[in-house]
Backbone as JSON Lines, residues from 0, in Angstrom:
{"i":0,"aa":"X","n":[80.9,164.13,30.01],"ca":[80.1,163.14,29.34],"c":[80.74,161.76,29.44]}
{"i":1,"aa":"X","n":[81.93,162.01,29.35],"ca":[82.64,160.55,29.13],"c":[82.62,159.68,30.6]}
{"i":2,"aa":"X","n":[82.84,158.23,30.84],"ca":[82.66,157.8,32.23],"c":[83.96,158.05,32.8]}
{"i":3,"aa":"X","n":[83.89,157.82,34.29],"ca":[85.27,157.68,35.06],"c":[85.67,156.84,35.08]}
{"i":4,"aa":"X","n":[87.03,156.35,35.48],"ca":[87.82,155.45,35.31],"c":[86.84,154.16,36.26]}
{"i":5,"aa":"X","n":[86.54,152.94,35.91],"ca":[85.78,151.77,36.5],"c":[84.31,152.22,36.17]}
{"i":6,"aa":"X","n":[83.98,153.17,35.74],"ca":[82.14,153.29,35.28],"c":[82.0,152.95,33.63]}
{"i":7,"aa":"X","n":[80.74,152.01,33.75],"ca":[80.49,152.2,32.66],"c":[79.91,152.93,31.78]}
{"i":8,"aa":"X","n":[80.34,153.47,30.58],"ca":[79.73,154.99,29.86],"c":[78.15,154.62,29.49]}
{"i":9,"aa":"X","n":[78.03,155.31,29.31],"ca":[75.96,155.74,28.87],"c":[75.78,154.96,27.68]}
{"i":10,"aa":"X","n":[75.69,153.99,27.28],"ca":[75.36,153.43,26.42],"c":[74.25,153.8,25.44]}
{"i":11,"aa":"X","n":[73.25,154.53,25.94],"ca":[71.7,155.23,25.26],"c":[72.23,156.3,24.62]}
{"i":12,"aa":"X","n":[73.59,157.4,25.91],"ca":[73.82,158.5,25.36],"c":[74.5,158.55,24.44]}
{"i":13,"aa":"X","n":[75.48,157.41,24.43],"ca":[76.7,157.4,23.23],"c":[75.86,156.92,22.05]}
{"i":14,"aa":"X","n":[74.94,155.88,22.2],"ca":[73.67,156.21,20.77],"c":[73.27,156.91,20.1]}
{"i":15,"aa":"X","n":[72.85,158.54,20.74],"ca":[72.06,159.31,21.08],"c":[73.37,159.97,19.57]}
{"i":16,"aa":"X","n":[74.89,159.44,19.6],"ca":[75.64,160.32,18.72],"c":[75.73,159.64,17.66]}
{"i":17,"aa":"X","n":[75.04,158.72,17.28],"ca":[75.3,157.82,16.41],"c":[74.28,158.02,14.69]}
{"i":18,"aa":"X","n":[73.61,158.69,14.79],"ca":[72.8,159.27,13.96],"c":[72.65,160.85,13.56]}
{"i":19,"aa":"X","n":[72.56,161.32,12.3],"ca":[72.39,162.95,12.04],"c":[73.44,163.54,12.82]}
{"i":20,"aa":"X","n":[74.58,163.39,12.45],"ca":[75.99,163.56,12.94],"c":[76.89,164.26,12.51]}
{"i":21,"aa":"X","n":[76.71,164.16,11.0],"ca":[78.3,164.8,10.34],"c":[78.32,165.68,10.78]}
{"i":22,"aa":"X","n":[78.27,166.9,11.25],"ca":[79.02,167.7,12.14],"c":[79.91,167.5,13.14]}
{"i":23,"aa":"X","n":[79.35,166.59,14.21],"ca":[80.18,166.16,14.67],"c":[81.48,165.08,14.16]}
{"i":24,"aa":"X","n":[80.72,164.38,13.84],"ca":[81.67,162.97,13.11],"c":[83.27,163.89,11.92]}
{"i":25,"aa":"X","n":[82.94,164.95,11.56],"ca":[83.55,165.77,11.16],"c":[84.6,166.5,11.82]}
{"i":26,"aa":"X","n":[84.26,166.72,12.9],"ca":[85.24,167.24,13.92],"c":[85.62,166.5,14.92]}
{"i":27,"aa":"X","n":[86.08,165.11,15.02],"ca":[86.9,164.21,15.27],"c":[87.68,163.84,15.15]}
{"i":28,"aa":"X","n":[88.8,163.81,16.11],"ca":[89.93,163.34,15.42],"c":[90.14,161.65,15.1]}
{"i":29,"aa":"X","n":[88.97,160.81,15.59],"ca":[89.31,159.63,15.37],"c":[87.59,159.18,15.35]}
{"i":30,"aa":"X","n":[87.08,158.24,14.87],"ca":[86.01,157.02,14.99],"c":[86.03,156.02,15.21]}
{"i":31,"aa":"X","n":[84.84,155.41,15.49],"ca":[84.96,153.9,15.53],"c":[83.37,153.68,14.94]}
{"i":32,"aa":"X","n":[83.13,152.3,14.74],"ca":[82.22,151.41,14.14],"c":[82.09,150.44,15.17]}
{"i":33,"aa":"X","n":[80.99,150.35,15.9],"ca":[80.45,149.31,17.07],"c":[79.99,148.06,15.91]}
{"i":34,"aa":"X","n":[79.74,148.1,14.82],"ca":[79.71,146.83,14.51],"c":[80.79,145.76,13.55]}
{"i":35,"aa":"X","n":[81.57,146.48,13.23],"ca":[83.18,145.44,12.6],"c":[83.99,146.17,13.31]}
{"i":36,"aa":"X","n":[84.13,146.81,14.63],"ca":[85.14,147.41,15.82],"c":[86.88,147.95,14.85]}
{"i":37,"aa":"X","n":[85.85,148.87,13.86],"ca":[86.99,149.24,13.17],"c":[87.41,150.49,13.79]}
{"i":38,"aa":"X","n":[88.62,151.12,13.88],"ca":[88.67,152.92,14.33],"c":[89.49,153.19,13.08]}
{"i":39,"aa":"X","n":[89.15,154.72,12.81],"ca":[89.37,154.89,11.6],"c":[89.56,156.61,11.78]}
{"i":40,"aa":"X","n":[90.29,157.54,10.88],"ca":[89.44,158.99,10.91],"c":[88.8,159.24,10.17]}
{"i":41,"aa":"X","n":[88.1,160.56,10.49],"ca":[87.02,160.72,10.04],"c":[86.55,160.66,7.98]}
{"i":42,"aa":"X","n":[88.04,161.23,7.81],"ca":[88.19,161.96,6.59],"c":[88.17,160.33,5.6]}
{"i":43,"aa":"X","n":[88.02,158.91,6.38],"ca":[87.9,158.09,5.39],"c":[86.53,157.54,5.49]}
{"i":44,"aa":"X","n":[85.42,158.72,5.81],"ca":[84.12,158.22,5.38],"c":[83.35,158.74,4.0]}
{"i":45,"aa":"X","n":[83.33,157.85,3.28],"ca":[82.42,158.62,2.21],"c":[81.19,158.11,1.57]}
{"i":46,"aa":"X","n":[80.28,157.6,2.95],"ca":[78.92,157.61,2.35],"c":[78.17,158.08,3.4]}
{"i":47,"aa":"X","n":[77.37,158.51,3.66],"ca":[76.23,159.16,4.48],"c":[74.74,159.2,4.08]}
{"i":48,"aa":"X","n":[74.07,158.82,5.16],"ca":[72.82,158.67,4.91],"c":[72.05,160.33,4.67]}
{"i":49,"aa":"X","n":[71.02,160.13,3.49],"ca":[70.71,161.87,3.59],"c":[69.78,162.37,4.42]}
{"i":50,"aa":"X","n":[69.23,161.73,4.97],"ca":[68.17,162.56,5.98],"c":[68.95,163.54,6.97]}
{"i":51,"aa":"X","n":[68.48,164.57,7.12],"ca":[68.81,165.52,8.69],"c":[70.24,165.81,8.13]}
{"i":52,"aa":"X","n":[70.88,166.21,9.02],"ca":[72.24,166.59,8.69],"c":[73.26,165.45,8.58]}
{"i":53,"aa":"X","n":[72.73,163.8,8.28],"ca":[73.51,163.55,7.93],"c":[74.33,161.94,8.51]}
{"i":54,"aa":"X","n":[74.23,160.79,8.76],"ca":[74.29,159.76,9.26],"c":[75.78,159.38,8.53]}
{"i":55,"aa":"X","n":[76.86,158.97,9.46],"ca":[77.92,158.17,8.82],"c":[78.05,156.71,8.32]}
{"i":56,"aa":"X","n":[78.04,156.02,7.55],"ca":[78.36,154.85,6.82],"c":[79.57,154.16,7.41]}
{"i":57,"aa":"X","n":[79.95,153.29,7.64],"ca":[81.57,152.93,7.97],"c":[81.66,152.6,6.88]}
{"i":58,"aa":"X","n":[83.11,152.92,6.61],"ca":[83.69,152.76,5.33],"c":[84.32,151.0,5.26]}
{"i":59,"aa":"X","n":[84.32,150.57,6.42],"ca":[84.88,149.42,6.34],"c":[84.21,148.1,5.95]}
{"i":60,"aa":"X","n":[82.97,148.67,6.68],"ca":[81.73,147.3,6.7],"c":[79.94,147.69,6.45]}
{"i":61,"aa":"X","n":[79.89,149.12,6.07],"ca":[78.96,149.69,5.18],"c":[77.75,150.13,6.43]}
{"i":62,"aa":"X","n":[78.34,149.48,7.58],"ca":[76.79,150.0,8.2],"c":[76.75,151.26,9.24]}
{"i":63,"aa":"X","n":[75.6,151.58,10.05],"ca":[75.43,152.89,10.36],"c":[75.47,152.93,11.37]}
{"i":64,"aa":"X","n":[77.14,152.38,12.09],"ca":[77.12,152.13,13.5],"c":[78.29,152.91,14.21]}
{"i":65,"aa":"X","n":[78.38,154.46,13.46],"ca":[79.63,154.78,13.64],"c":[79.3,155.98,14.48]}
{"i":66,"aa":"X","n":[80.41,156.26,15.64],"ca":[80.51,157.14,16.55],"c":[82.17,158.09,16.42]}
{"i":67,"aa":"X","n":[82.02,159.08,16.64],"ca":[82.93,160.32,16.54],"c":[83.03,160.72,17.73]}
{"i":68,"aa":"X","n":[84.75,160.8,18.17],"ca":[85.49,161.15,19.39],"c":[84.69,162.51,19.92]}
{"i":69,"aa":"X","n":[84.43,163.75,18.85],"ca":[84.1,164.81,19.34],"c":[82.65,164.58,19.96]}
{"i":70,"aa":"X","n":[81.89,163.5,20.14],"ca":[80.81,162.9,21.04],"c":[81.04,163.24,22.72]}
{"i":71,"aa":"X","n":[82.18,163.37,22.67],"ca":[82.38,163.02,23.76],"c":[83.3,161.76,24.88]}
{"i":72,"aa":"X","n":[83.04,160.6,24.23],"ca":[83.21,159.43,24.0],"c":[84.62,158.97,23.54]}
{"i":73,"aa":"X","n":[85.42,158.35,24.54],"ca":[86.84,157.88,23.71],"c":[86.29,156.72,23.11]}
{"i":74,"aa":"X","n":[86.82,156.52,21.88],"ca":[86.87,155.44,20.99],"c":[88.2,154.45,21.11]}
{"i":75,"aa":"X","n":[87.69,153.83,21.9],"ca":[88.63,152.54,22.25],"c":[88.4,151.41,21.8]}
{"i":76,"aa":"X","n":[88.61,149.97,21.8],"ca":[88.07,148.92,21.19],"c":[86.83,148.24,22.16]}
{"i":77,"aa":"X","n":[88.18,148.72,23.81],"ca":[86.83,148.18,25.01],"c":[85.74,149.12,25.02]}
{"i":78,"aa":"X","n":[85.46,150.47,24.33],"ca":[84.24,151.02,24.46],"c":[83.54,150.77,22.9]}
{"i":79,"aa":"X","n":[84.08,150.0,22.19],"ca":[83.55,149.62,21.22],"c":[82.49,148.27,20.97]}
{"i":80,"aa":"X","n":[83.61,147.34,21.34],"ca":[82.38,146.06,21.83],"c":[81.96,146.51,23.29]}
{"i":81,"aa":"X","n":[81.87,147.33,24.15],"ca":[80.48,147.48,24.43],"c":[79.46,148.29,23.79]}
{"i":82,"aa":"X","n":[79.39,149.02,22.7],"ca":[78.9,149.05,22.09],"c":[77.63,148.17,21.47]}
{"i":83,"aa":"X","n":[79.05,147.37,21.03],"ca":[78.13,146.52,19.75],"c":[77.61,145.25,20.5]}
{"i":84,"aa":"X","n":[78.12,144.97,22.39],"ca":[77.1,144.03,22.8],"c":[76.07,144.44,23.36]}
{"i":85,"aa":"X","n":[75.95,145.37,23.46],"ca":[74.6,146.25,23.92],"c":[73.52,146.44,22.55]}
{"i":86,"aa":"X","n":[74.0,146.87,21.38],"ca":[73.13,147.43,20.2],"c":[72.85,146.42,19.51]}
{"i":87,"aa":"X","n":[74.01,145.16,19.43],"ca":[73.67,143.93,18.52],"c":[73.81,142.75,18.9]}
């Protein structure tokens, strides 16, 4: 899933993990937030949206822009603002 070294990753797909998540977001060893490019683990999220199984909150800057390593996806800062210049 993840890109090769000089490709850029799936931007739609790494979306695609960004919603109805806590399962995954749970079994991560690390996160990030595409919109205040915070990384964090998992175990310091504690708000979630309730629909479906479950949407992560960033704990840092309140919004619902957070992605979990077990995505697939390394959480780096450079795969972070691309992220957040693609989504925002």
């Amino acid at each position: 899933m993840q890109s090769l070294p000089g490709e850029k990753p799936d931007l739609h797909l790494a979306h695609s993990h960004c919603y109805r998540h806590r399962s995954e977001v749970e079994a991560s060893q690390c996160c990030g937030c595409f919109h205040c490019m915070a990384i964090f683990p998992p175990n310091e999220i504690d708000r979630w949206l309730k629909e479906g199984s479950g949407t992560a909150m960033c704990p840092k800057c309140g919004i619902d822009a957070v992605i979990g390593s077990a995505s697939g996806f390394t959480i780096t800062p450079e795969f972070l603002q691309q992220m957040r210049a693609f989504w925002f």
